[in-house]
C-alpha positions in Angstrom: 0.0 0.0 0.0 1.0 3.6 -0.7 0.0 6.5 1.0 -0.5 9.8 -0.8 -1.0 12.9 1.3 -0.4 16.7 0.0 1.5 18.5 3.3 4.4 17.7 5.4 2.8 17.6 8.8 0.3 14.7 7.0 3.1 12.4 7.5 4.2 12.1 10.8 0.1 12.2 11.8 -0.1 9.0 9.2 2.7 6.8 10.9 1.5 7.1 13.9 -1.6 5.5 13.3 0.5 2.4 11.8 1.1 1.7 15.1 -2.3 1.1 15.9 -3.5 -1.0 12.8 -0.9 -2.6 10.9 -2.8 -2.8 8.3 -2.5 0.7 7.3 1.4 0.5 7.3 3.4 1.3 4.0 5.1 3.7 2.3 3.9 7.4 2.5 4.5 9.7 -0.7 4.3 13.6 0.2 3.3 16.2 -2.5 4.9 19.0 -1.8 4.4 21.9 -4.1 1.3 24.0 -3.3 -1.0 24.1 -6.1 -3.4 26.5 -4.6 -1.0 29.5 -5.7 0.7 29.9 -8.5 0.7 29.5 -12.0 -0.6 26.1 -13.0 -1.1 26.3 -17.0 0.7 22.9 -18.8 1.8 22.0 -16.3 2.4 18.6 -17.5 4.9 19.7 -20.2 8.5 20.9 -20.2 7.8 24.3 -20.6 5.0 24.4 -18.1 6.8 22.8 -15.2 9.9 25.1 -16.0 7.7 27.9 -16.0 6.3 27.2 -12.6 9.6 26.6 -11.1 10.8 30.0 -12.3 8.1 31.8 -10.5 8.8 29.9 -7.5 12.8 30.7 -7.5 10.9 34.6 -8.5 8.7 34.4 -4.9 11.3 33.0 -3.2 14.8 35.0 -4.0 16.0 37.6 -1.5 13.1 36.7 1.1 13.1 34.9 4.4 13.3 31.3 2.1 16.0 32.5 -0.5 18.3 29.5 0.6 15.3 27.0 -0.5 14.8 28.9 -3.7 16.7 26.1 -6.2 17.9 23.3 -3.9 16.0 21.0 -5.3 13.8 19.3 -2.6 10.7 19.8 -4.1 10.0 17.6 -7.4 6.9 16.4 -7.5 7.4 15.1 -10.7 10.0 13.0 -10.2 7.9 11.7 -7.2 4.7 11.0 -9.5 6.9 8.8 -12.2 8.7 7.0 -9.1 5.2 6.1 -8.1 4.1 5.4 -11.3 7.3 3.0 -11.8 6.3 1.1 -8.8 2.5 0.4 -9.7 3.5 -0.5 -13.2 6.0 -3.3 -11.3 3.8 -4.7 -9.1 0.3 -5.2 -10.8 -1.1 -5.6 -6.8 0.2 -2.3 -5.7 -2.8 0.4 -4.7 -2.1 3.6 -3.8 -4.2 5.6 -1.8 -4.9 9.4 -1.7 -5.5 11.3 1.4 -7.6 14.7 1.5 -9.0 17.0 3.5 -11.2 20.0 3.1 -8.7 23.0 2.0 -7.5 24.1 -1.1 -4.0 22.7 -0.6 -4.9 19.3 -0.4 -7.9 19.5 -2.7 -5.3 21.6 -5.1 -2.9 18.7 -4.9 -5.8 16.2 -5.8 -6.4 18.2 -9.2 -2.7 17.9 -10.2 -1.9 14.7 -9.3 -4.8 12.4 -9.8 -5.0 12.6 -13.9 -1.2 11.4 -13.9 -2.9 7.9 -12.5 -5.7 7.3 -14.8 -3.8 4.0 -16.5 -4.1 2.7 -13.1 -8.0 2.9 -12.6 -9.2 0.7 -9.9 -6.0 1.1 -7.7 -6.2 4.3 -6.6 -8.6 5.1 -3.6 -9.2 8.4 -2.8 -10.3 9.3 1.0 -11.6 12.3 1.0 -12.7 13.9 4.8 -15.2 16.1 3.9 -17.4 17.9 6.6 -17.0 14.4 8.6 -16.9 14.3 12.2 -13.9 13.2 14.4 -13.1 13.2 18.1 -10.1 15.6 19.2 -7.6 14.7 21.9 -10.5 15.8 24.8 -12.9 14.0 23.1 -14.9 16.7 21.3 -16.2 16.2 17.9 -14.9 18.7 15.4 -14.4 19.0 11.9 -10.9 18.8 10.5 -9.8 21.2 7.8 -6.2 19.8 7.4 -5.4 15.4 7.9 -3.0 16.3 10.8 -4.9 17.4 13.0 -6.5 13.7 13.3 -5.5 11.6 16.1 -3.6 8.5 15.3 -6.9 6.1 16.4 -8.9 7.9 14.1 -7.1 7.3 10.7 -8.2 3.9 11.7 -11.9 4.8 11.4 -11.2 7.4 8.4 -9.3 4.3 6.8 -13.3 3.7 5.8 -14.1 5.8 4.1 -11.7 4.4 1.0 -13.1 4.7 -2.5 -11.7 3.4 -5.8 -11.5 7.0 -7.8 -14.0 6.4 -10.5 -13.5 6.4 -14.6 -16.2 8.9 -14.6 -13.9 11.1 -12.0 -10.7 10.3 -13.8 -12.4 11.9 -17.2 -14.3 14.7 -15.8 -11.8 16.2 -12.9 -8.9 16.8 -15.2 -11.2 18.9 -17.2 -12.0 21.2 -14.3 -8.3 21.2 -13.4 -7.6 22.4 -17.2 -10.3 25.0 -17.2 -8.6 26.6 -13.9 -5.3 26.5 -15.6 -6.7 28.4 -18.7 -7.9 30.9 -16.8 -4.3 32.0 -15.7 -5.3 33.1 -12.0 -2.9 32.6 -9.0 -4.8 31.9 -6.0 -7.2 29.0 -5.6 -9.7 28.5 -2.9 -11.7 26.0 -1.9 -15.5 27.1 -2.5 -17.3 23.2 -0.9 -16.6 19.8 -1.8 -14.1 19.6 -4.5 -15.1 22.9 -6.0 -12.3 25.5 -6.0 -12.5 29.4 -7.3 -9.5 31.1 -8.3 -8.2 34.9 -7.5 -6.1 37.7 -8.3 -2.3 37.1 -7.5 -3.3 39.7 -5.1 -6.2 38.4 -3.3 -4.7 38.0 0.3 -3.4 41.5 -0.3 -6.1 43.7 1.5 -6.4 42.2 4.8 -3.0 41.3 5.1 -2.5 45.6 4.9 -5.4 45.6 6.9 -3.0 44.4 9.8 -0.3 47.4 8.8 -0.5 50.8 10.4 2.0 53.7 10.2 4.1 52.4 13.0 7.1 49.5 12.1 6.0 45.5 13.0 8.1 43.1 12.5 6.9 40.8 9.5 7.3 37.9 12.0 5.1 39.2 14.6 2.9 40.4 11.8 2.2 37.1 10.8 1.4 35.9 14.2 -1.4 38.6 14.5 -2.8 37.9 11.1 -2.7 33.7 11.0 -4.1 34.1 14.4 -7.1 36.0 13.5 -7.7 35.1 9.7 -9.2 31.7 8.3 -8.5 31.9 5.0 -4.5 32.2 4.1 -2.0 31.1 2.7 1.9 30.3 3.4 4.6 32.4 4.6 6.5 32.5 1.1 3.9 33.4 -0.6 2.7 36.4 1.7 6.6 37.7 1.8 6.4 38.0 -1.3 3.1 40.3 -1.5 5.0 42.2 0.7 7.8 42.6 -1.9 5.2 43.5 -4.4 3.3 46.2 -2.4 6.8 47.8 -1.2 7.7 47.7 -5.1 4.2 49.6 -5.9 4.7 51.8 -2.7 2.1 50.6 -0.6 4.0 49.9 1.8 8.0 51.2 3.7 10.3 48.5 4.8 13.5 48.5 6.9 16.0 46.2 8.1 17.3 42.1 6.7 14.0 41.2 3.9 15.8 37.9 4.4 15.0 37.4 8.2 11.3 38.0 9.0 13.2 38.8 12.5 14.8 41.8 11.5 12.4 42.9 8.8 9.8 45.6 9.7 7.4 47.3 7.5 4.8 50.1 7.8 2.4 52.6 5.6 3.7 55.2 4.0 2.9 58.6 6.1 0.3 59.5 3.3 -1.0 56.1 2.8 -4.2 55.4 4.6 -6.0 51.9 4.1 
C-alpha cells in the first residue's frame, strides 16, 4: 500500500496511526508543491513545469526562504513517475490518496490524480469532507487539514476508502484544465471539490489591513494575522506580497528582507488603508 498525502505535517500524523493497525502500514509519498497559488497552465509539459519553477525561484529570491529557492527538494514530478514506476512493477500495488477539506490538499488532488488514470481501480481516494472526528478531549470537530487527526482515528477514516471512478478520472482533469486556462494565481476551496481562483493579489487587502503607520516586525505580523484570519496562505507566498506592495509603494520597509526577525514594515505617512 502507498499513502498519498499533500502537506508535510500529513506524515508524521499517518505513521503514527501504523502503530495502531498494521494494516495501514506502508510507504507514505508527500506532495509537496502548493498548487493552490501559483501559475498552473501545462503543467504537464517541459515548458510548463519550468515555468512554474521559475516563478517559485521569483517568490522566493531575497526573502526569508532564499536558501530554499533552487535546492532542489521539491519535485513532484519526479515523485509521480517513481510512483508510477512502482504500480507498473507490481500489478497488486494500490495507492491511496488522502484529502481533506482545503485548497492545498484538494489543489494537490487536481494535479496529481490525472497522472494515475492508467491505473484505474487502484487508486482510492479518502476524502474527509465535513466528517466528524473526536479531538484529543474528546470533542467532535471537523478537521480542515489530515494532521490534525488523532492516530486512532485514521483507523476509522481508513473507511471511508473509495476506488476513484473512470467517470472522475475523465471529468476532474477537465475542471483542473479549465482553472489552468484561466491564468489566475490563487485557488480556494468554495465546498466539496469545488475551488474558485483569485487575483495574485487576493490576500493583499487584509493582510494591509493588519499594517499601520508604526514599524512591526513581519514575524510578529504574521502571528497577528494567521491568528485571527481563516482563509490564508503560506509564509512564502505572503513575503512575497509584501515585496510587491513595497515595489508599488504601498508599503515602507527597513532592516534584513531575508530574516522575517529583522524585517519591519509600515504605511507610508500618506497612505491610509
Amino acid at each position: 500500500m502507498i499513502h498519498i498525502v499533500f502537506q508535510h505535517n500529513d506524515v508524521e500524523a499517518l505513521q503514527k496511526s501504523f502503530a495502531i493497525d498494521a494494516s495501514m502500514e506502508g510507504e507514505i509519498v508527500e506532495i509537496k508543491d502548493d498548487y493552490a497559488v501559483g501559475p498552473i497552465n501545462d503543467l504537464y509539459s517541459a515548458e510548463g513545469i519550468a515555468n512554474r519553477l521559475q516563478w517559485w525561484k521569483d517568490i522566493l529570491s531575497e526573502g526569508h526562504y532564499h536558501e530554499i529557492a533552487d535546492d532542489g527538494h521539491v519535485d513532484d514530478n519526479k515523485a509521480v513517475s517513481e510512483l508510477k514506476t512502482k504500480l507498473t512493477e507490481n500489478p497488486d500495488e494500490v495507492a491511496w490518496i488522502w484529502a481533506a477539506q482545503n485548497k492545498h490538499d484538494v489543489s494537490g488532488y487536481y494535479w496529481l490524480m490525472s497522472q494515475l488514470k492508467d491505473y484505474q481501480g487502484r487508486i482510492f481516494i479518502l476524502y474527509l469532507n465535513n466528517l466528524p472526528f473526536i479531538n484529543e478531549k474528546g470533542n467532535i470537530f471537523y478537521p480542515t487539514s489530515l494532521f490534525q487527526i488523532q492516530p486512532r482515528e485514521f483507523i476509522k477514516a481508513k473507511k471511508l476508502a473509495r476506488p476513484i471512478t473512470l467517470s472522475e478520472f475523465e471529468i476532474d482533469p477537465d475542471e483542473w484544465s479549465k482553472l489552468a486556462a484561466d491564468d489566475k494565481g490563487v485557488r480556494l476551496l468554495e465546498g466539496g471539490k469545488k475551488l474558485v481562483q483569485k487575483a495574485y493579489s487576493h490576500y493583499d487587502a487584509e493582510l494591509l489591513s493588519y499594517i499601520t503607520k508604526d514599524w512591526i516586525k513581519v514575524s510578529k505580523l504574521f502571528q497577528q494575522y494567521y491568528g485571527k484570519v481563516k482563509e490564508t496562505t503560506g509564509d512564502a507566498y505572503l513575503l512575497w506580497r509584501l515585496k510587491q506592495m513595497i515595489e508599488d509603494g504601498k508599503l515602507q520597509m527597513q532592516g534584513n528582507m531575508q530574516n522575517m526577525k529583522e524585517f519591519e514594515v509600515r504605511l507610508p505617512e500618506e497612505q491610509t488603508i
